[in-house]
C-alpha positions as CSV (number, residue, x, y, z in Angstrom):
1,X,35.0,13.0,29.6
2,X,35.7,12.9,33.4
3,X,36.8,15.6,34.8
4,X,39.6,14.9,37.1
5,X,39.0,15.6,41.8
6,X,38.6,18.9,42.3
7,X,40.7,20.2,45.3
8,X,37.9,19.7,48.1
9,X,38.0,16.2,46.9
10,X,41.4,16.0,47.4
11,X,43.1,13.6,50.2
12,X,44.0,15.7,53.3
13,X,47.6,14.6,52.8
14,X,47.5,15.3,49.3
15,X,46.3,19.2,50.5
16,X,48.5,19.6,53.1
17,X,51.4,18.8,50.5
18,X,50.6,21.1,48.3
19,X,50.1,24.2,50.8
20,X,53.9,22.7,52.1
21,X,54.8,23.3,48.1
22,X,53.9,26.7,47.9
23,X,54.8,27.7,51.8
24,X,58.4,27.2,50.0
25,X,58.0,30.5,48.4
26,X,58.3,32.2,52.0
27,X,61.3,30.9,52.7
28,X,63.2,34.3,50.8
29,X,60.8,36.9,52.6
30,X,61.4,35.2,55.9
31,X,65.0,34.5,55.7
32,X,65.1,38.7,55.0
33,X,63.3,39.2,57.6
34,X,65.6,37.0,60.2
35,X,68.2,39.2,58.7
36,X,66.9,42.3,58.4
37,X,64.8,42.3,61.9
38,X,64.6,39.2,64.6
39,X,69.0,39.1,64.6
40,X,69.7,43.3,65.0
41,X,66.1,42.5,67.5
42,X,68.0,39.8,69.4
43,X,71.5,42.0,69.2
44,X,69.4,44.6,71.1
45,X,67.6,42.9,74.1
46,X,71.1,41.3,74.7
47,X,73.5,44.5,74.9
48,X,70.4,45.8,76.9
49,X,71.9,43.4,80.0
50,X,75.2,43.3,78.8
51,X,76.8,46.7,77.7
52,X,77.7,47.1,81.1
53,X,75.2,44.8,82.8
54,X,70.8,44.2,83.6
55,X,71.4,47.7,85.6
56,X,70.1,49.3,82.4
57,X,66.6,48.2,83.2
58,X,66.8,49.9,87.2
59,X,68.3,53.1,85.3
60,X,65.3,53.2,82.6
61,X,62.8,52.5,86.1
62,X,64.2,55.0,88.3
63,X,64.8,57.9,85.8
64,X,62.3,60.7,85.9
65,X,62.7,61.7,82.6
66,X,62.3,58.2,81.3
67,X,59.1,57.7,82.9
68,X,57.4,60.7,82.2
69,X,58.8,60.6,78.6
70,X,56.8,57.0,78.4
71,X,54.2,58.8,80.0
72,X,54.1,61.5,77.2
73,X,54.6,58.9,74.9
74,X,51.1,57.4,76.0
75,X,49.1,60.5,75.8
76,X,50.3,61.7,72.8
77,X,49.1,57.8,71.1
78,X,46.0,58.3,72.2
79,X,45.2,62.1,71.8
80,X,46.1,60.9,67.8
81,X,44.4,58.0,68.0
82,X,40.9,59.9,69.2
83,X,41.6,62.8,66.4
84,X,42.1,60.2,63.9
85,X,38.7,58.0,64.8
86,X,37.1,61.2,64.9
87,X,38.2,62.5,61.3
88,X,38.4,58.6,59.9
89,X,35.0,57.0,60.6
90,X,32.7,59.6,59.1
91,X,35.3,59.6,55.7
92,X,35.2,55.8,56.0
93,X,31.1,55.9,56.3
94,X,31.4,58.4,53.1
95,X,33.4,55.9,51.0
96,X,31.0,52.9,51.6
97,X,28.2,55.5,51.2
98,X,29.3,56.8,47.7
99,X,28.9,54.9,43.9
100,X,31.3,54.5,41.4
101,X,33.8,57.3,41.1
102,X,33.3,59.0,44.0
103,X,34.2,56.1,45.9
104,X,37.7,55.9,44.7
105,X,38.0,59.9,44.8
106,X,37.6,59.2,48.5
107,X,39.7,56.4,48.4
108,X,42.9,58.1,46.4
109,X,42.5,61.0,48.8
110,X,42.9,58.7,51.9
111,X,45.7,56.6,50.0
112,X,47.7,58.8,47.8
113,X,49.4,60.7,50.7
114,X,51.2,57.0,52.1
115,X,53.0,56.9,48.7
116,X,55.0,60.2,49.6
117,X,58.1,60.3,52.1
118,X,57.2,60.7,55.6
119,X,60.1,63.3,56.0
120,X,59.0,65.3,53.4
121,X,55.4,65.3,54.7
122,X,56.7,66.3,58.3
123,X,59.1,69.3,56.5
124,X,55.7,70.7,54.7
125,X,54.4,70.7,57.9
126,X,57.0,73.1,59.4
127,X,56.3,75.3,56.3
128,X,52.8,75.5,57.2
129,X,52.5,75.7,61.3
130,X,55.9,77.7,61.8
131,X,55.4,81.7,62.9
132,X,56.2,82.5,59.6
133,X,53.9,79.5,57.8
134,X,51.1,79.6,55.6
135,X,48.7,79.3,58.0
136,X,49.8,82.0,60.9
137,X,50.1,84.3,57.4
138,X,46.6,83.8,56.6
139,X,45.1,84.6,60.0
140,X,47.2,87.6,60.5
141,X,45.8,89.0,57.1
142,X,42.1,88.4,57.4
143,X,43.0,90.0,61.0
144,X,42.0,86.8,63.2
145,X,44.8,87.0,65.1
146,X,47.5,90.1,65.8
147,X,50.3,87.6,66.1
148,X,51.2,84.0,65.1
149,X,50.3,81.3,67.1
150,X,52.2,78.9,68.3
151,X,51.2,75.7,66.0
152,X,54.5,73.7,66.4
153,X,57.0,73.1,69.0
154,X,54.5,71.7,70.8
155,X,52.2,68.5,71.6
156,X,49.5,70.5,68.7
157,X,51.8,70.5,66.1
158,X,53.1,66.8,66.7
159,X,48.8,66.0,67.2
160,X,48.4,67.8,63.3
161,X,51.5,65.8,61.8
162,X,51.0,62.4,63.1
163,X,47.2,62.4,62.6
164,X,47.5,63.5,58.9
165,X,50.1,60.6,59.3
166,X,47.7,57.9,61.1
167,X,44.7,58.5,59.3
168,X,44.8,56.3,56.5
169,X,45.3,53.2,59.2
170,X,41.9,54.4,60.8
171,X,40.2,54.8,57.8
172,X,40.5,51.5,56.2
173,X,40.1,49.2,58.6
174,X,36.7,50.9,59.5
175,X,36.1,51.4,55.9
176,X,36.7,47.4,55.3
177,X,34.5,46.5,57.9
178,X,31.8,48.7,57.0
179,X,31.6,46.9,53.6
180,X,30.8,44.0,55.3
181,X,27.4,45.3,56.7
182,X,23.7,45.3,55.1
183,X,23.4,48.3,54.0
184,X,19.4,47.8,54.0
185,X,19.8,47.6,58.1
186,X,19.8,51.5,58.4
187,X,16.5,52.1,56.0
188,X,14.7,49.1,57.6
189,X,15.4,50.5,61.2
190,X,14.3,53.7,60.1
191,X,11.3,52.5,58.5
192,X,10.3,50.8,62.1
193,X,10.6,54.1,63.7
194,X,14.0,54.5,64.7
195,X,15.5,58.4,63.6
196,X,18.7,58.3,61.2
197,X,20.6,59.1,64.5
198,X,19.4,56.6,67.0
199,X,19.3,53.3,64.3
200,X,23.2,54.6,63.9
201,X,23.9,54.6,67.4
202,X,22.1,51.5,67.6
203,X,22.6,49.8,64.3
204,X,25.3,50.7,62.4
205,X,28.2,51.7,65.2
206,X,28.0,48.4,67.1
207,X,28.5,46.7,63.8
208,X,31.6,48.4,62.8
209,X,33.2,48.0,66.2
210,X,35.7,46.0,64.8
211,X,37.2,47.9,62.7
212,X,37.0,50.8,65.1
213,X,39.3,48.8,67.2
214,X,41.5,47.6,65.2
215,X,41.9,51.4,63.3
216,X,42.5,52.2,67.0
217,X,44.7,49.3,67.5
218,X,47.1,50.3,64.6
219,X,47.2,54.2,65.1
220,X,47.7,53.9,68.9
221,X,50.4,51.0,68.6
222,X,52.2,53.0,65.6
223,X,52.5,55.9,67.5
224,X,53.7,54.9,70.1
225,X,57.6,54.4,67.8
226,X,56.8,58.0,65.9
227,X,60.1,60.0,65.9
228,X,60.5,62.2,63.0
229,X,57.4,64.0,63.5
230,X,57.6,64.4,67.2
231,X,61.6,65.5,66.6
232,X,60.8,68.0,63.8
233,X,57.1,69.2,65.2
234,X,57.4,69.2,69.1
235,X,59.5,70.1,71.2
236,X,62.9,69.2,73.1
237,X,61.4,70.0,76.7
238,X,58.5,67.0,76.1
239,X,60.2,64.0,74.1
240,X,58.7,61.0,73.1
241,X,60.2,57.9,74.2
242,X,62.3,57.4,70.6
243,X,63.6,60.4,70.9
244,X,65.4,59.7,74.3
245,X,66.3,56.1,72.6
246,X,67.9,57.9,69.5
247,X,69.8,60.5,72.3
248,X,70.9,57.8,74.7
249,X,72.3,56.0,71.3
250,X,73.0,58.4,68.9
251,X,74.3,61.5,71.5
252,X,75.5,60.1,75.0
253,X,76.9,56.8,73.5
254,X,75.1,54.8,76.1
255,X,74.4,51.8,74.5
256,X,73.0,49.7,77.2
257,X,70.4,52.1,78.5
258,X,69.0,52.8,75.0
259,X,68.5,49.5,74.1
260,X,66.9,49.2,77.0
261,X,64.1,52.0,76.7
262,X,64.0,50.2,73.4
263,X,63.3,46.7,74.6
264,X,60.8,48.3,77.1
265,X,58.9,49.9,74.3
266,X,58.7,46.5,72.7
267,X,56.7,45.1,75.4
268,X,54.7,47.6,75.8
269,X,53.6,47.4,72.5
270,X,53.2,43.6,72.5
271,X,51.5,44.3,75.7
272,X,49.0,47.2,73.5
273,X,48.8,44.2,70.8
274,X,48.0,41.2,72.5
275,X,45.5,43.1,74.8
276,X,43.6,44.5,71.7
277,X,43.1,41.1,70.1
278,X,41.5,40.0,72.6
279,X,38.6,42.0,71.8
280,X,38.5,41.7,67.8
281,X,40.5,39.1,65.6
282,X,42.5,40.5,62.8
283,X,40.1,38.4,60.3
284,X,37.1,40.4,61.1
285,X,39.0,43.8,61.3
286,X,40.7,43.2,57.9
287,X,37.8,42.6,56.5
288,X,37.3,38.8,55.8
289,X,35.9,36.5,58.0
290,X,35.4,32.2,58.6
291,X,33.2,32.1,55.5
292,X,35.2,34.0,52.9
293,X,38.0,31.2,53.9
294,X,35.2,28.0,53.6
C-alpha cells in the first residue's frame, strides 16, 4: 500500500490553493468587522474635516485643555504600565516556576477576573477606595489613620483600577515568553559562580525582554482609550483624553472636534504600535517563533 504525498510534498500551487480554500472562512469575521469597525472608523476621520470644516484639528492643537488632557493621558499609560510590569513579571516567573496545579491556580487567578464586566469591576472599586469603603474602614479601626484617605477621585484611584484592569495583558505575554526559555540556564549559571540575583539580571531578564515589551506594549497602548475607569475613579478636574471625546460628543454636541481628538488618539496609538514592533515581533512576544511554524 502507498500512502498518498503528504502536504510538504505537495505542489506549491496545489498549497497555495488550499490555504485560498480555507482563507474563505474569514470572509464572515472580516465582512463584520468592515461593518462593525473600518466604515463608523472612516465615518469619523471624515466628519473630523467636515462637521464644519479641517479647523477641528487647529481647535484640538491650540486648546489647553486638550493638550494637557493628552498629556495626562500619557502619564497615566505609563504610571500603569510600570505598576503592572512590576506586579506582572514576578507572578508570570511564579507560573512558569510552579508544577501541575499550582500552575493553573496562578493562571485562573490572573484569568478569571477578564471573564467579569469591566463596569462592575470599576463599581467594586468605588465600594472599596470611597471615604466610606472597605479599605478607609479598616485603617480607621486598627487606628492607622484618624481619617479616610483620599483613595479615589484621583490619578491613585484610576492607577488601582486600571492596573487590576491591565494586568492580565502583562502577565501573559511575559509568562508566554518565559516558557520559551531553558530553564537549566539559571542552575548552570549559578553553578559557574554567578549568585541567583546576578545570573537573573544577566540570564534570565534579557531573555524575556520580549515579552516585557510587548506586555508593555499592550498595557500602555490599551490605556491610553480607558474611560470607565478614569470617569468613575478619577476626577473631573484631570480627564483623560476619552473623557473630553465622550464630552465634546455626548455633552456640547460638537461633532467635529470630538472626532477629531478621536482621530488624533488613533495615530498616536498607531504611532505607540508601529514604534514598539520595531523592537520585538508579535511572533516572539506571543510566544511562537520561525521554527514552531517550519
Amino acid at each position: 500500500m502507498i500512502d498518498g504525498p503528504g502536504p510538504a510534498a505537495l505542489p506549491v500551487r496545489a498549497r497555495a490553493h488550499l490555504v485560498d480554500g480555507w482563507g474563505l472562512l474569514t470572509l464572515p469575521g472580516v465582512g463584520f468587522l468592515a461593518l462593525a469597525f473600518f466604515v463608523p472608523l472612516a465615518g469619523m476621520m471624515v466628519r473630523s474635516v467636515s462637521d464644519p470644516s479641517p479647523a477641528n484639528y487647529l481647535a484640538v492643537a491650540e486648546t489647553p485643555v486638550f493638550l494637557r488632557s493628552m498629556l495626562y493621558t500619557f502619564e497615566v499609560a505609563l504610571l500603569v504600565t510600570l505598576i503592572c510590569l512590576v506586579l506582572g513579571y514576578p507572578w508570570a516567573y511564579l507560573m512558569n516556576q510552579a508544577a501541575g496545579r499550582w500552575r493553573w491556580v496562578l493562571a485562573a487567578m490572573v484569568v478569571l477576573p477578564l471573564w467579569s464586566s469591566l463596569l462592575v469591576r470599576t463599581y467594586a472599586w468605588t465600594v472599596l477606595l470611597r471615604d466610606s469603603g472597605v479599605v478607609n474602614q479598616l485603617l480607621e479601626r486598627i487606628h492607622l489613620i484618624g481619617q479616610p484617605l483620599p483613595l479615589m477621585g484621583n490619578t491613585l484611584g484610576v492607577a488601582i483600577g486600571m492596573t487590576q484592569l491591565m494586568l492580565p495583558f502583562m502577565v501573559l505575554p511575559i509568562f508566554a515568553v518565559l516558557r520559551q526559555i531553558d530553564v537549566d540556564l539559571l542552575p548552570a549559571a549559578e553553578s559557574l559562580g554567578a549568585r541567583p540575583l546576578a545570573a537573573f539580571v544577566r540570564v534570565l531578564w534579557p531573555l524575556s525582554l520580549p515579552g516585557v515589551f510587548a506586555g508593555c506594549l499592550l498595557v500602555f497602548v490599551v490605556s491610553l482609550g480607558f474611560f470607565i475607569t478614569p470617569a468613575l475613579l478619577g476626577s473631573g478636574r484631570s480627564p483623560m483624553l476619552s473623557q473630553l471625546i465622550v464630552e465634546q460628543t455626548n455633552v456640547l454636541f460638537h461633532f467635529g472636534v470630538g472626532s477629531a481628538l478621536a482621530v488624533v488618539l488613533l495615530i498616536v496609538t498607531f504611532a505607540v504600535i508601529w514604534l514598539g514592533t520595531r523592537f520585538v515581533p508579535w511572533t516572539q512576544a506571543l510566544g511562537y517563533g520561525e521554527s514552531d511554524r517550519a
